[in-house]
N, C-alpha and C positions, 0 to 999 in steps of 0.2 A: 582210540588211536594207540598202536605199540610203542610201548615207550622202548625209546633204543640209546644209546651211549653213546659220543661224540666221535664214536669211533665208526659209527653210521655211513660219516663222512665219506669213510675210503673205499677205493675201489679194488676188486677182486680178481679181476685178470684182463689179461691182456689178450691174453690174446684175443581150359577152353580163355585165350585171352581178350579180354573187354577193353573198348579203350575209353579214357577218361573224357568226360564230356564237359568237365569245366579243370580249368587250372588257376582261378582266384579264391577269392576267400566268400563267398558269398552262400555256402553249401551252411555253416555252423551258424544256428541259430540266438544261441546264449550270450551275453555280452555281462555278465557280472561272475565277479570270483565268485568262488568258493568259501565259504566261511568253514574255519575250521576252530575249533573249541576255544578254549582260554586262550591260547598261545594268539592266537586273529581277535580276541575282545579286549584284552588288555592293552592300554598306547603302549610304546613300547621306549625305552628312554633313546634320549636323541644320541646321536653320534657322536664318538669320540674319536676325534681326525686324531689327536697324538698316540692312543693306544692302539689305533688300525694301522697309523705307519710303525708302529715298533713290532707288529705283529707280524707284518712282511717283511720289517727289514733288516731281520736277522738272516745272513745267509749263510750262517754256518748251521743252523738246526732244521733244518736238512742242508747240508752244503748245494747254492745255486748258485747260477750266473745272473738268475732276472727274478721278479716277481713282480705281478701288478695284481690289483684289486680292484674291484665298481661295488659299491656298496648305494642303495636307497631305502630307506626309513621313512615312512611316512612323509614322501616328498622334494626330505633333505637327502643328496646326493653326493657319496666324494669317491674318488679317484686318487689312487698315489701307487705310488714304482718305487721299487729299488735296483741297485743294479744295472746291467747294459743289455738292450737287443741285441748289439752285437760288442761281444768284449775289445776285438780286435780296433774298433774304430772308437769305442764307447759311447756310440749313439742311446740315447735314453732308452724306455718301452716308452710307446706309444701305444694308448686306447683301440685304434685303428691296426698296429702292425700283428698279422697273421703268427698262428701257434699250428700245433697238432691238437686236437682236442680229445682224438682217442675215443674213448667210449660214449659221451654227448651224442655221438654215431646214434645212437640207439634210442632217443628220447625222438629224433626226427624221425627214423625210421618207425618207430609205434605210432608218430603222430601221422603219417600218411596209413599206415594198416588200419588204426581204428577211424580215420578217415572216410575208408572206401568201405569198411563195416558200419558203419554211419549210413552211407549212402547203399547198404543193402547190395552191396558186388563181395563180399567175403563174410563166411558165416564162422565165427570164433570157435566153433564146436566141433567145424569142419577137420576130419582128419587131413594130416599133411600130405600122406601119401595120395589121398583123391588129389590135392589142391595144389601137386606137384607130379604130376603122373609120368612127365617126361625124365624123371630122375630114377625110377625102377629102382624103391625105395624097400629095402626089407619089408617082408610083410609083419615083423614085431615090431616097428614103426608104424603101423596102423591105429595104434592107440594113442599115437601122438596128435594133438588137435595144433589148430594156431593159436590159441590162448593160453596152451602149455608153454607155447614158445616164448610169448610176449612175456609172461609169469615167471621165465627161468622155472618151470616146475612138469621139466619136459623129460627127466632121466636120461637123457644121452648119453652115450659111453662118452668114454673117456679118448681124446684122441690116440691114433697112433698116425706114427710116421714121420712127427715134425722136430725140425731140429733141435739140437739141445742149443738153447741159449742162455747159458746159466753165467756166463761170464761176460764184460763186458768184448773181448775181444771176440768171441761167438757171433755179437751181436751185430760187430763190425762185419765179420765174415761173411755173415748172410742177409745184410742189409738191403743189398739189391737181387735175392733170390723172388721170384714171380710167382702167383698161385692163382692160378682160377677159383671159383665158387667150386665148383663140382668138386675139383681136386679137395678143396678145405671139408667137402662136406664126404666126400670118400675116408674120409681119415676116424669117423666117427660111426660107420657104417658094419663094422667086423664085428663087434662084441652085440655082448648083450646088452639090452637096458641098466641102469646103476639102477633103478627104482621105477615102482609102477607109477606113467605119467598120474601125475597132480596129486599122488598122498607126500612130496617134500617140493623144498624147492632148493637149486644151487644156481648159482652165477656162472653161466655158460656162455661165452659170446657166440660160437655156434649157433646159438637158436637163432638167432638174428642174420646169419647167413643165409638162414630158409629162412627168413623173413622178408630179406629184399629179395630173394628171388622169387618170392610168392608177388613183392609188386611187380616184379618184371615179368611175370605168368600173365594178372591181368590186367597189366597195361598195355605190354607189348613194347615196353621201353623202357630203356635202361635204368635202375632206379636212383641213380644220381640224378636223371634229367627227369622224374618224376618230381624227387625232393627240390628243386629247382624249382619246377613251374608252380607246385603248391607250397611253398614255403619260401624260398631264399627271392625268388623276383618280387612275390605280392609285399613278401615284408620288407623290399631294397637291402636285404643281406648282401653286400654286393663284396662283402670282405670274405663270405664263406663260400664252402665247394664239397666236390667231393672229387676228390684228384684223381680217380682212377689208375692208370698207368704209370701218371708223371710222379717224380721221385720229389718234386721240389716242392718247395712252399709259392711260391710267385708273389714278385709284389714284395714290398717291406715286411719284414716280418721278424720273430724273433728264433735267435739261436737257440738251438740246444744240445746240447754235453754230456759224452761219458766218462767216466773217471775211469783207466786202466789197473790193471795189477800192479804196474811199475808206477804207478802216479799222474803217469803225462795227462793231457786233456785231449779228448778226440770230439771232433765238431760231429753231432752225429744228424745237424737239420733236413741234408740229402737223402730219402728214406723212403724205400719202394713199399708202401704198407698194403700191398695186397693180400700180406697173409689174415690184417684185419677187414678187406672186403664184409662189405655190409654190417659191419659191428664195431669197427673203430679208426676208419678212414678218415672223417670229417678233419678239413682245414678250417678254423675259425676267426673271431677276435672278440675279444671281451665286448666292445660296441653292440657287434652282431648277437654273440649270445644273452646280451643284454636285452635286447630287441623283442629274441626269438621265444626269451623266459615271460616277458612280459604280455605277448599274443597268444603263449599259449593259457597262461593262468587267468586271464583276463576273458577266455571265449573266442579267440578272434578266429582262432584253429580247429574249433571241435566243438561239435555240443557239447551240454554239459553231460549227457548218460555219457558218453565216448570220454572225456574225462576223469568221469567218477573212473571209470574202468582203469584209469592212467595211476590215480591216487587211491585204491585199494586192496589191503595187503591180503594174500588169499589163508587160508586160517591152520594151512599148514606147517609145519618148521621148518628152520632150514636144513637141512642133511646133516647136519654134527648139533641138531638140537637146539638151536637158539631160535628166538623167534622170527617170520617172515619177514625179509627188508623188503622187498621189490613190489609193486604192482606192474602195470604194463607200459615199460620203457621208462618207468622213474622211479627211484627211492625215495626212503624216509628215515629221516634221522631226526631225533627228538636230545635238546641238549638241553640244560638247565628249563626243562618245559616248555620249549618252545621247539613245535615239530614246523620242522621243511622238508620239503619237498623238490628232488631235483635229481640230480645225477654226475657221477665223479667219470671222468675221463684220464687214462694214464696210454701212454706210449713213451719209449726210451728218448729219456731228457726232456721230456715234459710231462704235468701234472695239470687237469682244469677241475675246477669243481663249481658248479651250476647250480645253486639251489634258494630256495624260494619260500615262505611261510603260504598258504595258498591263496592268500586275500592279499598278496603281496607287500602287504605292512614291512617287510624287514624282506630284502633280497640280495644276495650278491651271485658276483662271477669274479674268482679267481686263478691265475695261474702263474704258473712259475715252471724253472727249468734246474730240477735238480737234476744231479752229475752221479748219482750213486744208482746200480740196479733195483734197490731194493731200495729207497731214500727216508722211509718213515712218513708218520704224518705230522711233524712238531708243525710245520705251517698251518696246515688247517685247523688243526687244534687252537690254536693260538687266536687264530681270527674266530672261530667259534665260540670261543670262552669271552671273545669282548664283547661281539655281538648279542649274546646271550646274559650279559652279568647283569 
């Protein structure tokens, strides 16, 4: 396993049809984790409730409005908040009340593609341009396969044409602008390759755009109402979604904040994220992705080969040299010797991080709602370092 630096943690940017013959869980055969090296053989020490609440409930390192944390260890389980869902009322966080989860988008999205690769309807080798034909796809995209995509190790340019949001006021501005898939994936489609698919790898959510629309190839159905039938109804995720259209969160949930040039606070919960269509749309709640981490590391979602494929890094570096974080739709971050597996979600004013040891010995789900564009990781770090010490 790669050993990687706590900084693992973070996340990297923001930004012929078959139809399915089952929509339960009864397809994946496996029902035991994964054993993964020392980090899964050693007990692991028990909980410490007072240095997990000091670890979220600093809200000046990154300045937030909220934090909550689900932390389980061998059994034992805690939960603790800082902060308000909503400031204005001062209503606590709640377990249950809805976030943005941002990039998490992407761990469901791999878990339905190696799904239906599982079941022999998608071949990973396949290039994209056959496995998307109605998109009249450059032919130097021919070399692109769907396991480049899943990999991040697919070289797509670079976009052009999207707005600058480099400030929080930017972000206000174009909050409610609207973007089809096509449109997101036109933007990537003018230049060359950055690198020949599969000798690097870089964190692209792009790839993941042709990813749900390769389920919506061979399903024939929207792939929100795909990740619904095989994943959020079997596992009663009844807190998660994928918002399409609607700008809102629904339902209780929790706020989030941008900090201006001038200081004031802008509530920024109201939020058309179609520019993250298929890569970082999901609405969640700590419950749900509690839920959703624990069916998949456990078997309930995928054989184990479709799995393995989820939790192994391909053995190239990343584009500036360091070594591979990703497999397909999950990372790996390795902190005082103890590797997890999982994946970080970011959209404006909110932060999740998802991740898992693979035997499940030590797992959490956290988020929060930092107010700054750029907020740092002193939160996860923090919780990393306890869990780990």
């Amino acid at each position: 396993m790669t050993s990687l630096s706590r900084r693992a943690f973070t996340g990297m940017g923001a930004t012929a049809a078959l139809t399915l013959a089952t929509a339960g869980l009864a397809a994946p055969a496996t029902a035991a984790p994964i054993a993964d090296g020392p980090a899964a053989q050693d007990p692991p020490a028990p909980l410490d409730p007072a240095a997990l609440r000091a670890a979220i409930g600093d809200l000046s390192h990154p300045e937030a409005t909220a934090s909550q944390l689900l932390v389980e260890r061998r059994g034992s389980r805690w939960y603790g908040t800082a902060g308000a869902a909503d400031p204005a009322s001062g209503r606590p966080v709640r377990a249950d009340d809805r976030f943005r989860a941002g990039s998490v988008t992407k761990a469901f999205v791999a878990t339905v593609v190696l799904r239906l690769w599982a079941e022999g309807r998608v071949d990973l080798d396949a290039p994209i341009t056959h496995c998307l034909p109605g998109l009249a796809l450059p032919s130097r995209f021919h070399r692109v396969t769907v396991a480049h995509l899943l990999q991040h190790t697919s070289g797509l340019p670079d976009h052009r044409g999207l707005p600058d949001l480099g400030t929080p006021e930017a972000v206000l501005r174009h909050r409610f602008d609207h973007w089809t898939p096509r449109a997101l994936v036109a933007t990537v489609t003018r230049d060359r390759l950055k690198f020949p698919p599969g000798s690097a790898q870089e964190y692209r959510g792009v790839n993941y755009v042709f990813l749900a629309l390769l389920i919506e190839e061979l399903t024939g159905r929207p792939y929100g109402e795909v990740i619904a039938s095989r994943i959020l109804r079997p596992l009663g995720l009844t807190g998660t979604r994928i918002p399409g259209g609607d700008p809102r969160l629904r339902g209780p949930s929790v706020h989030g904040f941008l900090r201006m040039t001038d200081g004031g606070l802008r509530d920024v919960t109201v939020y058309d994220q179609s520019a993250a269509w298929g890569e970082g749309e999901l609405v969640s709640t700590a419950d749900d992705l509690f839920r959703f981490q624990e069916a998949l590391f456990s078997g309930a979602l995928l054989p184990e080969r479709a799995l393995r494929k989820m939790v192994t890094l391909p053995t190239v570096p990343m584009l500036n040299g360091t070594p591979a974080r990703y497999g397909m739709g999950l990372q790996a971050a390795t902190v005082n010797g103890m590797t997890f597996w999982g994946k970080t979600g970011e959209t404006y004013g909110y932060r999740t991080r998802v991740f898992a040891t693979l035997d499940l010995s030590t797992r959490f789900v956290l988020s929060y709602t930092p107010t700054a564009l750029n907020p740092g990781e002193d939160m996860i770090n923090r919780v990393a370092d306890v869990l780990t010490a």
